[in-house]
C-alpha positions as CSV (number, residue, x, y, z in Angstrom):
1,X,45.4,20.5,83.7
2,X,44.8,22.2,80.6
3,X,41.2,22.2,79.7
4,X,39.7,20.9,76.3
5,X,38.0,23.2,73.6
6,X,34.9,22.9,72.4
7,X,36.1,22.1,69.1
8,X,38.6,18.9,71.0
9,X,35.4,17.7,72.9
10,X,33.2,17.8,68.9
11,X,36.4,15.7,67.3
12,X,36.3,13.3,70.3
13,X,32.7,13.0,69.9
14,X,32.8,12.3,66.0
15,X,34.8,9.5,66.4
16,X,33.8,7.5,69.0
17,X,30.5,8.0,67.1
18,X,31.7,6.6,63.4
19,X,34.7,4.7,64.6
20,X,37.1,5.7,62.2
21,X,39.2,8.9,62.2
22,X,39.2,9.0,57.9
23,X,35.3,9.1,58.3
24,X,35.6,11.8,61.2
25,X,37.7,13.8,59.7
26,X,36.0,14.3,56.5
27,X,33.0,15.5,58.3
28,X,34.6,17.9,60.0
29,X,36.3,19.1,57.3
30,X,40.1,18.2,58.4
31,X,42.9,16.0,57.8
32,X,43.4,13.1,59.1
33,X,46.9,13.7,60.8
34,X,45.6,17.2,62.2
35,X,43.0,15.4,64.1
36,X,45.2,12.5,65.2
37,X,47.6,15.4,66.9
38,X,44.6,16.9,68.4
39,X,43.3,14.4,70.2
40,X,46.9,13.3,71.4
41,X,47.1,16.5,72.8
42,X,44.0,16.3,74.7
43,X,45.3,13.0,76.2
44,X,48.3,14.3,76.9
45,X,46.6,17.4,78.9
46,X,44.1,15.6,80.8
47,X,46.5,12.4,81.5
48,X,44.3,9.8,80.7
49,X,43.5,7.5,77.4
50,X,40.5,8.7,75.5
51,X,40.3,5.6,72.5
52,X,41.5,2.6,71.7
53,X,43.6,2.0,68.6
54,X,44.2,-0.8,66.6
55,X,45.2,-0.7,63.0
56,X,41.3,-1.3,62.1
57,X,39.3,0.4,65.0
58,X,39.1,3.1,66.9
59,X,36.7,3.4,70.2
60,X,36.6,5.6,72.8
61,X,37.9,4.2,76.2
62,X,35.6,4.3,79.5
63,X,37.2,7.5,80.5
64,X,36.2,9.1,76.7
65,X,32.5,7.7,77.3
66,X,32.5,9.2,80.3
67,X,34.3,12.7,79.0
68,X,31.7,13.0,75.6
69,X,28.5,11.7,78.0
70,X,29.2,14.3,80.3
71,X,30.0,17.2,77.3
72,X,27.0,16.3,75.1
73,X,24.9,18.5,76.9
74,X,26.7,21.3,77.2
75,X,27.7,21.2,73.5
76,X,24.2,21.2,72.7
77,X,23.1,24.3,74.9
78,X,26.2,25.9,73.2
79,X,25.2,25.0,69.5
80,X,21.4,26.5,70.5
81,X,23.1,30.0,72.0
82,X,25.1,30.0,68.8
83,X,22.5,29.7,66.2
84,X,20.7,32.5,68.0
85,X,23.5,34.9,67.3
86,X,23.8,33.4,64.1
87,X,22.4,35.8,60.9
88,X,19.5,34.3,59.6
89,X,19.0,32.9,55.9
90,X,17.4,36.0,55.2
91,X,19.4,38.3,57.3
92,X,22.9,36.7,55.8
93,X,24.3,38.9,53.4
94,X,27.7,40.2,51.5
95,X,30.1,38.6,48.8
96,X,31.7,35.2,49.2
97,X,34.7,34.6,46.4
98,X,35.7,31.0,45.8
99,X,38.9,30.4,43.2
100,X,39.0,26.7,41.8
101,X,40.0,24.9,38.7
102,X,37.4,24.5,36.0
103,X,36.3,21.2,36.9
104,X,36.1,22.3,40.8
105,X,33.8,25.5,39.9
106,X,31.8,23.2,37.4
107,X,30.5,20.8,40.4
108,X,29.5,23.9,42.7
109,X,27.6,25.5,39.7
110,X,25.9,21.9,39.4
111,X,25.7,21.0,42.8
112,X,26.0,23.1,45.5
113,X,25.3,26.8,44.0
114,X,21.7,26.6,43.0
115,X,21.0,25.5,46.4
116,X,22.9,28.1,47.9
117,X,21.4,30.7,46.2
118,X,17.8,29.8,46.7
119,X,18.4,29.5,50.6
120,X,20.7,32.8,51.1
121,X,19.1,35.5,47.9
122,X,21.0,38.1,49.6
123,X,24.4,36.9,49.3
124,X,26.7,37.4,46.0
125,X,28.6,34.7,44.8
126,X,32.0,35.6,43.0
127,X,33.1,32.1,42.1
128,X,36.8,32.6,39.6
129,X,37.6,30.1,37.1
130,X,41.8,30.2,37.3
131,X,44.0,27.7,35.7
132,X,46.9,28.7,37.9
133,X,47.2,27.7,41.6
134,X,47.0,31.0,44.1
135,X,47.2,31.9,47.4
136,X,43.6,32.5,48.1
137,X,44.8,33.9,51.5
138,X,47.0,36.9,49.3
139,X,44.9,37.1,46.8
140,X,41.6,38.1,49.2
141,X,39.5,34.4,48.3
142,X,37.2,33.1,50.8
143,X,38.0,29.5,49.9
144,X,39.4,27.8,47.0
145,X,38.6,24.5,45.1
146,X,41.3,22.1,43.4
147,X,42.0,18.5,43.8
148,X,42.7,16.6,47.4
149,X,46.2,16.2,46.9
150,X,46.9,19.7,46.2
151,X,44.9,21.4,48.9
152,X,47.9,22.9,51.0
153,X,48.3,21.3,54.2
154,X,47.5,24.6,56.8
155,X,44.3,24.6,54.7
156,X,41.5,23.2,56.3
157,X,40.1,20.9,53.1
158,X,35.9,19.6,52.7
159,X,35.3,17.4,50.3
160,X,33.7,17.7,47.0
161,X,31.7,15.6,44.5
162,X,33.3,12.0,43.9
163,X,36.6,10.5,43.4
164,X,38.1,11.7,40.2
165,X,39.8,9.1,37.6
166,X,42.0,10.4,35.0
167,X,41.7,8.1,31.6
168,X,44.0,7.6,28.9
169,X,41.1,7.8,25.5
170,X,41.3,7.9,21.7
171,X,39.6,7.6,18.9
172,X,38.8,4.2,17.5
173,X,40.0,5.0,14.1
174,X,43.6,6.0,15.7
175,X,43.6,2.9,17.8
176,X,42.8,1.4,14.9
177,X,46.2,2.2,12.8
178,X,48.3,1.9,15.5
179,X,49.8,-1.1,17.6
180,X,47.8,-2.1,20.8
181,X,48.8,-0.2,24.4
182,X,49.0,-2.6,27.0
183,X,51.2,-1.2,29.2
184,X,52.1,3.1,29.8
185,X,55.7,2.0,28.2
186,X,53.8,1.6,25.3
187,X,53.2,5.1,25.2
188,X,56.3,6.1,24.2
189,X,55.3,4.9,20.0
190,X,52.1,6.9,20.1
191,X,50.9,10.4,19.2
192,X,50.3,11.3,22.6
193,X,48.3,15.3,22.8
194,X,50.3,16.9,25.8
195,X,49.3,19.1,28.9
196,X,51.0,22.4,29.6
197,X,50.0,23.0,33.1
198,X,49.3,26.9,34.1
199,X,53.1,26.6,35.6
200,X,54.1,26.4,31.7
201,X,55.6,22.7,33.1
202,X,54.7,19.8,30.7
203,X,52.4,17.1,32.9
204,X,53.8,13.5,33.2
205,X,50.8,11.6,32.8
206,X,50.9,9.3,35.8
207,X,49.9,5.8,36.2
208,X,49.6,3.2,38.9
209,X,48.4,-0.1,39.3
210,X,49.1,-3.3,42.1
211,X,51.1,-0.4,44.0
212,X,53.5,0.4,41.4
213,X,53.6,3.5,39.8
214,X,54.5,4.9,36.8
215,X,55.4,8.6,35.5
216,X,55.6,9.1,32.1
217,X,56.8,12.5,30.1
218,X,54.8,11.3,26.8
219,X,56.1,12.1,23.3
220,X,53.6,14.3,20.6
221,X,53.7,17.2,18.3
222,X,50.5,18.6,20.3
223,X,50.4,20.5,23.5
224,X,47.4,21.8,24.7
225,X,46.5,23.4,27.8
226,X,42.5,22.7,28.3
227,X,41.2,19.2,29.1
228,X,37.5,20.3,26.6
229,X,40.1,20.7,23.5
230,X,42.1,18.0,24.3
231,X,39.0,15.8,24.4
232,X,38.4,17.4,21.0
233,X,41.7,16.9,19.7
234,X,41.6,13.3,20.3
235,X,38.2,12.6,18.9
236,X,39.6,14.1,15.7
237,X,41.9,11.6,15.4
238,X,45.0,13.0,16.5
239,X,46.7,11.3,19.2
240,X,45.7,9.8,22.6
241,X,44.5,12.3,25.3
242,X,44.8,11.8,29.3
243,X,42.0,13.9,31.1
244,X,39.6,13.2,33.5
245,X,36.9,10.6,32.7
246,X,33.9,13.1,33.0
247,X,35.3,15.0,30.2
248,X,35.8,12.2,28.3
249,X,32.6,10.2,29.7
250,X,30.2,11.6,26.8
251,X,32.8,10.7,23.8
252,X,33.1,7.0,25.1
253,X,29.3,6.3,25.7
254,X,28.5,7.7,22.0
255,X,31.6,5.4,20.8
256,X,33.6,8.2,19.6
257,X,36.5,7.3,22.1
258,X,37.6,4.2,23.8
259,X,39.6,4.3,26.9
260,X,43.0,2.6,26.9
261,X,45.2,1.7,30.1
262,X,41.9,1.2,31.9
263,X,43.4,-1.4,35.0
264,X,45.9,1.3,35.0
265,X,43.7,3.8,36.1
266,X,42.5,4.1,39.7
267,X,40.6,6.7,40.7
268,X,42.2,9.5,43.2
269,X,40.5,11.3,45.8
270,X,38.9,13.9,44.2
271,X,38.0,17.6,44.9
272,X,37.9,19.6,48.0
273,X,36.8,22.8,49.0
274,X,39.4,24.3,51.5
275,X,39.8,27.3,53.2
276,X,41.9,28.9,55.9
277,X,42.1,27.5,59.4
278,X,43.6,30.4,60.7
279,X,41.3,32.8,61.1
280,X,37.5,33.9,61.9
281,X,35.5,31.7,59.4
282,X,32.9,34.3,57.7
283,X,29.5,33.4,58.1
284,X,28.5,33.5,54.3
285,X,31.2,30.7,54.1
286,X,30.1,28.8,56.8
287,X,26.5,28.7,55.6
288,X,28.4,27.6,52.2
289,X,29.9,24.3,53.7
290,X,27.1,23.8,55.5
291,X,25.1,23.6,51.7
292,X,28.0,21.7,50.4
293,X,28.0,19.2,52.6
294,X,24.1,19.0,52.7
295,X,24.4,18.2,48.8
296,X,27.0,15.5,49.4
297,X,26.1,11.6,48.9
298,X,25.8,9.8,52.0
């Protein structure tokens, strides 16, 4: 019989406590799929049936009650002899790099960092603002920061801030001279301000609504690469902008843009912090998550 680890037993534990392996994996900071293969395995090793599935619960079985009662303890005494050895807020020190997209270094600098910073003063933050999407492995980052979706999947991924909604906006004076938009087809008359991604690729703005999607390679004479100008761009009048709503939020309350395609619009899973699951997680990043997950709504 292959024996559990420590982190198998904490997975198993997490959830038969919330009941739902989407909730149990995003507090331990994995996917989904990962953690559904992990405890398989453990089944599979110790030949018995740890939870009962169903397409709308999960609970553990008598033989996983009996398998996290008797563990419990023993994880505790090891979490206690851990945070001895553990460097102390004011002991913890060196440089912790983060890459992430604008947006995703724009929550931690609102969020997470001024905490961070006021718990661990002797740790050095090097957080870089980069368009393009890297290798934080190769290119000697800590952790990285971009959308859900894009996290790759032998990253372990922690979420970040809110779901994020991209909108379709203008300004009311375009909307105004031109025919109504009631469907992303109707896209295809319009001045639409375009996104080069850091690839140098166009973005398809993408749309979805009652399970159908819809990719669309919009038409304009303007291309810009920055959501901020193409905010401006549309509030001056010249064309329809997709970006998301928080850049946009401001313009709308004030009246200076309107939101178009709204039922078209759902809102995606947002941002994630992710970092490398295969290897020793430094303790300047761990004390990180352990902020960043502090900070997080409930």
């Amino acid at each position: 019989m292959k024996r559990p680890s420590w982190s198998d037993i904490d997975a198993l534990a997490e959830i038969a406590a919330r009941r739902s392996f989407r909730e149990a994996a995003d507090s331990l900071g994995v996917t989904r799929s990962s953690l559904s293969h992990s405890i398989r395995a453990m089944e599979r090793n110790l030949g018995v049936r740890l939870l009962h599935r169903t397409t709308r619960s999960v609970s553990p079985t008598v033989e996983g009650e009996r398998l996290i009662a008797g563990m419990r303890p023993l994880i505790k005494a090891m979490d206690a002899v851990l945070s001895e050895l553990a460097p102390s807020a004011e002991q913890l020190r060196g440089v912790l790099r983060i890459n992430g997209n604008e947006g995703g270094i724009r929550v931690l600098l609102s969020d997470v960092v001024p905490r961070f910073v006021d718990q661990y003063p002797r740790v050095e933050l090097d957080l870089v603002t980069d368009g393009a999407f890297v290798d934080i492995v190769d290119c000697g980052f800590d952790a990285g920061v971009r959308l859900m979706e894009a996290v790759p999947r032998d990253m372990i991924a922690v979420p970040l801030g809110p779901p994020v909604r991209f909108v379709a906006v203008a300004s009311p004076d375009y909307l105004a001279c031109h025919d109504a938009i009631k469907e992303p087809a109707a896209l295809r008359g319009h001045c639409c301000i375009r996104q080069r991604l850091p690839s140098g690729k166009r973005y398809r703005w993408e749309f979805e609504r009652d399970g159908k999607s819809v990719s669309i390679d919009v038409p304009g004479q303007l291309t810009l690469d920055n959501n901020t100008l193409m905010v401006e761009a549309a509030i001056g009048g010249l064309g329809i902008a997709y970006v998301p709503e928080s850049y946009a939020a401001a313009a709308i309350a004030e009246g200076r843009l309107k939101a178009v395609l709204e039922e078209w619009c759902p809102p995606d899973p947002g941002l994630a912090l992710y970092y490398s699951g295969h290897r020793q997680i430094p303790a300047t990043l761990r004390a990180f998550i352990d902020v960043l997950r502090s900070v997080q709504p409930r």
